[in-house]
NUDOGU-787985 format. One record per residue (C-alpha): x, y, z; residue in one letter. Coordinates in steps of 0.001 Angstrom, whole numbers, padded with zeros to 6 digits, always signed. Example, Ala and Ser with C-alpha at 12.3 -4.5 7.8 and 13.67 -1.06 7.14 Angstrom:
REM residues 2
+012300-004500+007800a+013670-001060+007140s
//
This chain:
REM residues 491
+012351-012139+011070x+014621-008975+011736x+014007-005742+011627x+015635-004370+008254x+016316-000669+007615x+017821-000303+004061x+020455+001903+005403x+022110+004393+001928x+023965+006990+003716x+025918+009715+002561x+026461+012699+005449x+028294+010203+007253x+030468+009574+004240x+031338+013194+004382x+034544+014277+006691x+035098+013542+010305x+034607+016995+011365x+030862+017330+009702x+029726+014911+012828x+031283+013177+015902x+030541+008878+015261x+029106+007861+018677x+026602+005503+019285x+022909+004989+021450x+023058+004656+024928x+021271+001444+025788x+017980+001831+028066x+016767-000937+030717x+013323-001388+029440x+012111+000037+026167x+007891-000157+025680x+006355+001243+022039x+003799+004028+022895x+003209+005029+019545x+004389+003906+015578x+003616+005497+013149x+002664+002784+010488x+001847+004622+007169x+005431+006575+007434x+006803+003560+007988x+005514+002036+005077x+006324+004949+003436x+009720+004482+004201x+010162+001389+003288x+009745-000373+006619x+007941-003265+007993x+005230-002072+011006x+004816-005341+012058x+008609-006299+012822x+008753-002564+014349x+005889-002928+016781x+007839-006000+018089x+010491-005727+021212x+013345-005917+018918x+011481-003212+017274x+010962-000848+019970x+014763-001893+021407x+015985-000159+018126x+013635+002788+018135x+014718+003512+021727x+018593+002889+020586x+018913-000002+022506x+020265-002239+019924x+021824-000773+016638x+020082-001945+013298x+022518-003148+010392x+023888-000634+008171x+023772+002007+010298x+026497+004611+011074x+025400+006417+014205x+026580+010192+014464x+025913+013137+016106x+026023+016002+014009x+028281+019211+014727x+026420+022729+013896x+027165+025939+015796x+023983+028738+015587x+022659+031979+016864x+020473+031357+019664x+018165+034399+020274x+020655+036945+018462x+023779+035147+020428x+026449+033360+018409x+027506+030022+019835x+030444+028750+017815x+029840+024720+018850x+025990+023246+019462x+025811+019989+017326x+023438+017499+018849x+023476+016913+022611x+020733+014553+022585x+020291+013278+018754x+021596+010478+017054x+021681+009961+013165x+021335+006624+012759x+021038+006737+008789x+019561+007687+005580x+016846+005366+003668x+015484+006295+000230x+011280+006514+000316x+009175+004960-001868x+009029+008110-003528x+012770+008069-004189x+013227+010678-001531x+016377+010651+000901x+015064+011086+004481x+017309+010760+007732x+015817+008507+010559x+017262+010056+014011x+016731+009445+017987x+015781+012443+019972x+016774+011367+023170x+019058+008826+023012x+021875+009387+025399x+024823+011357+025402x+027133+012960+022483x+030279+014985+022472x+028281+018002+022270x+026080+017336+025063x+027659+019794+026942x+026820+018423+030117x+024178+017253+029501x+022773+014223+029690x+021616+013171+026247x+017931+012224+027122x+014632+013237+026493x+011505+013301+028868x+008296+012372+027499x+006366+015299+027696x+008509+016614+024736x+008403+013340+022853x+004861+013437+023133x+004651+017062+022261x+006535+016928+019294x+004518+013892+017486x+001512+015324+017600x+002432+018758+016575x+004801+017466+014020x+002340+015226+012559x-000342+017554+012536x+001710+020052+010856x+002250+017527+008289x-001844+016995+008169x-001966+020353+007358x-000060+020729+004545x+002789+022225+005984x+006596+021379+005129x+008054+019238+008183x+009877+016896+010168x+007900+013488+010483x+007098+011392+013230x+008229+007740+012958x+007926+006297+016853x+007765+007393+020357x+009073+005016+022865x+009496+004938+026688x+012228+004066+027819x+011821+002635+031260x+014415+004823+032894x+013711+008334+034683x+015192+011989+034006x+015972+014674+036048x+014327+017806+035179x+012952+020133+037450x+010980+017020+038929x+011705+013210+038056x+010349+012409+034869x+009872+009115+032469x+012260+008932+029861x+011626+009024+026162x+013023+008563+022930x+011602+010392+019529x+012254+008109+016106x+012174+012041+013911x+012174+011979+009982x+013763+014448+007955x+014435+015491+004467x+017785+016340+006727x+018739+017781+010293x+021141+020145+007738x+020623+023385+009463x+021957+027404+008946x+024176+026797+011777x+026142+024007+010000x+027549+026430+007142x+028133+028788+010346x+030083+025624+012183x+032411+025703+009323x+032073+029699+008643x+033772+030537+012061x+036378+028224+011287x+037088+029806+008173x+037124+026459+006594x+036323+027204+003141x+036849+023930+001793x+034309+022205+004206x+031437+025208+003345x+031966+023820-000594x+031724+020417+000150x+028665+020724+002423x+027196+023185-000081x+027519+020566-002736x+026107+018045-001079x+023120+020227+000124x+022527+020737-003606x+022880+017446-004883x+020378+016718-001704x+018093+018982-001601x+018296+021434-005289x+019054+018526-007835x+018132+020512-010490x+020979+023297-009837x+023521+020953-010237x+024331+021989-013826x+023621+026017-012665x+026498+028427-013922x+026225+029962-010463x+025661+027087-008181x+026093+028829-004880x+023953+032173-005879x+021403+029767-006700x+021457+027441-003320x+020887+031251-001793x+017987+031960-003584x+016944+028254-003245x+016718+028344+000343x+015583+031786+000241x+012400+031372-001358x+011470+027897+000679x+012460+029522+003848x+009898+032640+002900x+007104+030092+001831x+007291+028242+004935x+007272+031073+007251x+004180+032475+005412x+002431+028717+005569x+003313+029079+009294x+001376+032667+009571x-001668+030883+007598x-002509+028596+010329x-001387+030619+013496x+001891+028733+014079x+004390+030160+016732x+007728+027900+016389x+009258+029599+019389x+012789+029110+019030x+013693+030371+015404x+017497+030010+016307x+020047+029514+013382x+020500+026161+014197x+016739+025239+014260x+016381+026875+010712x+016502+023684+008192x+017948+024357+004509x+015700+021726+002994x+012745+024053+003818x+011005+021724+006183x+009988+023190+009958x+012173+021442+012287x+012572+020917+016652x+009456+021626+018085x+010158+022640+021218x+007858+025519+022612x+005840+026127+019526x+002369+026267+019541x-000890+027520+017939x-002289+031071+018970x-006017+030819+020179x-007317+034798+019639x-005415+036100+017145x-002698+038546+018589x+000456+039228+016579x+002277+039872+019565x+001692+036646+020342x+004727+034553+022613x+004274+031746+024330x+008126+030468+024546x+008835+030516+028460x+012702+031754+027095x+011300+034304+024455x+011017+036866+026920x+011993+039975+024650x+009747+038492+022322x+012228+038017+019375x+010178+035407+018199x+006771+036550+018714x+004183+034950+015926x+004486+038576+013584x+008296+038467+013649x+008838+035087+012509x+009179+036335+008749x+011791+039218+009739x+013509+036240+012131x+013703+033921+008565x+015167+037012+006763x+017649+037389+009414x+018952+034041+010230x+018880+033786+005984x+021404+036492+005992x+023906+034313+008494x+023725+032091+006087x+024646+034409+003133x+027539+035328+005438x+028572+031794+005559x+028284+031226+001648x+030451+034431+000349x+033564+032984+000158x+031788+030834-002290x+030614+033852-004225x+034134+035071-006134x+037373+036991-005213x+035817+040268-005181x+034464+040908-001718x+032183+043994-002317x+030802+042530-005406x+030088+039123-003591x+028090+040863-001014x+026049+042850-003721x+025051+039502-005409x+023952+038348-001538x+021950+041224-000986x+019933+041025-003980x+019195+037299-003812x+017885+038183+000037x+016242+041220-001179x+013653+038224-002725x+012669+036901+000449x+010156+039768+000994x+008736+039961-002269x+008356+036037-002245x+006703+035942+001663x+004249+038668+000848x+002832+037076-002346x+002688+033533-000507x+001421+035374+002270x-001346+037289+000511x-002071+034530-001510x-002894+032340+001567x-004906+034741+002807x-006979+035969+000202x-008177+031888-000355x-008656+031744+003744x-011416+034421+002985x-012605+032855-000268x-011459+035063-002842x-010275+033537-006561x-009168+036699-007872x-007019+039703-006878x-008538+043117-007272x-007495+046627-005729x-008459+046590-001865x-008311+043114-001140x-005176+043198+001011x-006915+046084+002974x-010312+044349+003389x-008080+041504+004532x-005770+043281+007288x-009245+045141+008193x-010549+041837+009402x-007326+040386+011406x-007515+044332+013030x-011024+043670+014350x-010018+039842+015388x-007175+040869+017115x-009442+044156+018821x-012047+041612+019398x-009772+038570+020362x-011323+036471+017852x-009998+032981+017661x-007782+032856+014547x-008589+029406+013948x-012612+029031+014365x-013086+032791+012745x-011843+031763+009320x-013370+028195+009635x-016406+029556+010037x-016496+032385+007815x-016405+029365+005401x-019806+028077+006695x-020697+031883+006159x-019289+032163+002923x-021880+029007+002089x-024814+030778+004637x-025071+034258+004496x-027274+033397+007795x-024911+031244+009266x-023163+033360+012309x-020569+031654+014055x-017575+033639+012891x-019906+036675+014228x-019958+034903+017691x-016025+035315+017305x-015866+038709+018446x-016502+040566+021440x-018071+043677+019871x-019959+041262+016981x-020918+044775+015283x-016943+044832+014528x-017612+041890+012434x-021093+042921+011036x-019105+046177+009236x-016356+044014+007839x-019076+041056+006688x-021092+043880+004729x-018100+044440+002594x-016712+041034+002005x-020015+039839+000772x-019845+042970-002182x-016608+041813-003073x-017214+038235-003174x-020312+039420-005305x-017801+040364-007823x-016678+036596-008353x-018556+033835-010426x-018154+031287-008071x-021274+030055-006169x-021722+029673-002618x-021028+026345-002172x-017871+026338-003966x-016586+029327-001812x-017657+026873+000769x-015934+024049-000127x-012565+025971-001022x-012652+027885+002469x-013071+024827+004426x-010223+023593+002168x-007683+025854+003437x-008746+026499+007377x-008627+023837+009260x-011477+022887+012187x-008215+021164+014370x-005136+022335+015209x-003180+020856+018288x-004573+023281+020505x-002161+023965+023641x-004567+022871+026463x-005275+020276+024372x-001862+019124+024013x-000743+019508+027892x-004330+017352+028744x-002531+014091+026682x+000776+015166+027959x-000442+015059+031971x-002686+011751+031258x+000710+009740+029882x+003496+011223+032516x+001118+010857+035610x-001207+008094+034539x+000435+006182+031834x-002744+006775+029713x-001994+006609+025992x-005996+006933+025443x-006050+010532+024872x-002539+011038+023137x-004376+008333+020529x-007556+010459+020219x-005505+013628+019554x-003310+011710+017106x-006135+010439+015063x-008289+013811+015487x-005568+015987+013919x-004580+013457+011093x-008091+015141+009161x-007825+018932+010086x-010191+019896+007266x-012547+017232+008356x-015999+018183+009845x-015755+015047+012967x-018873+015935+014314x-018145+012995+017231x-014938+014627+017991x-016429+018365+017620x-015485+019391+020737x-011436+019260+019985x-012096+022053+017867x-013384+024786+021023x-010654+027053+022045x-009705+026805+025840x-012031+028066+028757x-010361+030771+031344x-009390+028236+033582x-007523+026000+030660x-005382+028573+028972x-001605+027487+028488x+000689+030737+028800x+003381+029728+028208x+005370+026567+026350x+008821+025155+027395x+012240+023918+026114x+012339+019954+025942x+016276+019778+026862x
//
């Protein structure tokens, strides 16, 4: 049988100048590493025919599946506060659009599969440190509850790249609600090409905001759609210690999904200074700024819709400024709301946002991990005894003082111990893909070809909320000697 992908696209049907039509380069000698069978299900897809060569040929762009219509897609974007007018992907191919099984439209791309006209010299391919990288952190952000980009496949591809050393080549299958980004109104902004910014507009709304298709203000509302999604994700990012890295423009994703994992990662002790982005070196994108980042790229994106708004400049740019003047309000409440379950708290009384801050203070004095210290408050919350979140800190009488007063105001609340438990544990994960963790599978595949570990990781983070007692030790933060400082670009 043949591998069928039941192709239904609909960017590509847009105008030439939303995307360049180009298609894979062909690699010598494609192998499967890793396929991710319940997506592909998911998406309508056999696992069987795609864990065959002809399989892994197509998920490594090697041979082009029916019904496809290959582009790269042009976007321009601010990268670290510096407008580029033309990005679009350098080393991404849209291959198509399916519809799930749950009558969702999802684009299946290839990171890493050969040169586009907007490589810019570059040569279109990915290594597979990044590959790996970004399937388990994508996937695990999905684990966690977390809007995202999916993991179909990773595939080697049998051919080296040039880096800063020679490197094996790899190819990422990515899933998306779509790679539609801020920078791709701001492709068509700088070009003052109204027309374009209302078609792509439309088709973001019959896409992504259905039910605003019959709005009286269509445009104010795709503002305030992507607005509030944008504010909910950042704050869902903050919940579980996640640094993206590389909040550029054109890495901010108007379905509300996180998207290109590059140098993110996951903070060990709690520090909202945190940056671990080897090109972040003012520290624009530091862990604490990422909601002020989302604000700011979301106003780049007002810029781009005005023209949209009416005639009346002034007035247009009134309306903008109170639809973005939701985004705090609408982060904060996600925000607080997050945290007040992490510390087991079903109702909202006067203090509780202090008592909160309080505690992240004394973990971030103490250099708590941000992880294990909520986790095991949980077991706390369920033991008054239990005192592993006190082992936490440095100065454990730091902890002792804060403890006193959570356990009055829990006090206050009907629950009973073991349903604090059971909700705690519910919303702080044990696993997260820690970074040492992540560069120990990386360095067993690139210099041993040993999948074994990537595997274990895989399947460990696919149950964050899971007690694994047998895999208990992927939950320790890293000793001295294992600390990753700093994360890198994967172009």
């Amino acid at each position: 049988m043949t591998v069928h992908f039941p192709f239904q696209n609909s960017y590509s049907a847009l105008p030439d100048s939303f995307f360049a039509r180009v298609a894979p380069t062909p690699v010598s000698a494609p192998r499967l590493i890793k396929l991710n069978r319940p997506l592909a299900v998911q998406l309508g897809l056999d696992p069987d025919l795609l864990e065959t060569p002809e399989g892994a040929e197509i998920l490594a762009g090697k041979t082009v599946p029916a019904g496809a219509d290959p582009i790269a897609m042009a976007y321009a974007g601010h990268q670290f506060g510096n407008f580029v007018p033309q990005l679009g992907d350098g080393r991404a191919i849209l291959l198509g659009e399916v519809i799930d099984k749950s009558g969702l439209r999802r684009d299946i791309q290839l990171k890493g599969s050969g040169p586009t006209p907007f490589s810019r010299r570059g040569d279109g391919r990915a290594a597979l440190g990044p590959v790996l990288r970004e399937y388990i952190v994508s996937e695990a952000m999905f684990a966690l509850g977390i809007p995202t980009t999916r993991s179909l496949a990773a595939v080697i591809t049998g051919e080296p790249v040039i880096r800063e050393t020679v490197l094996p080549g790899a190819v990422l299958t990515r899933v998306a609600s779509s790679h539609i980004r801020v920078g791709t109104f701001q492709f068509f902004a700088v070009r003052r090409d109204t027309d374009a910014i209302r078609r792509l507009a439309d088709h973001v709304i019959a896409r992504h905001y259905p039910d605003l298709l019959h709005a009286e203000r269509p445009y104010h509302a795709l503002l305030a759609g992507v607005v509030a999604r944008q504010a909910e994700l950042v704050a869902r990012w903050l919940l579980v210690g996640f640094i993206h890295g590389v909040m550029n423009t054109d890495n901010s994703s108007i379905s509300g999904e996180t998207i290109d994992y590059g140098p993110c990662a996951f903070m060990d002790a709690y520090n909202p200074a945190q940056v671990f982005s080897s090109i972040d070196e003012m520290g624009r994108y530091a862990y604490a700024n990422q909601p002020r980042i989302a604000l700011w790229n979301l106003t780049r994106l007002a810029e781009c819709l005005l023209p949209l708004f009416g005639d009346e400049q002034e007035k247009a740019v009134a309306e903008a400024q109170d639809i973005l003047g939701a985004f705090s309000e609408t982060f904060s409440a996600a925000y607080q709301a997050g945290l007040r379950k992490k510390v087991g708290l079903f109702t909202e009384r006067d203090g509780d946002e202090a008592l909160i801050q309080d505690l992240l203070d004394a973990m971030a004095k103490n250099q708590a991990d941000f992880t294990l210290t909520f986790r095991k408050l949980g077991d706390a919350a369920g033991d008054p005894a239990a005192d592993d979140a006190r082992a936490q800190f440095m100065d454990p009488a730091a902890f002792d003082d804060w403890a006193k007063r959570w356990h009055e105001r829990t006090a206050l609340e009907p629950q009973s111990a073991a349903v604090r438990q059971s909700a705690m544990h519910a919303v702080n994960p044990v696993f997260i893909p820690r970074n040492h963790r992540v560069e120990a599978v990386i360095q067993a595949a690139v210099n041993d070809d040993n999948y074994a570990p990537f595997e274990e990781l895989v399947k460990v983070l696919a149950t964050p909320y899971q007690d694994q007692p047998e895999y208990a030790a992927y939950a320790d933060p890293p000793l001295p000697d294992q600390r990753v400082l700093q994360t890198f670009c994967g172009t």
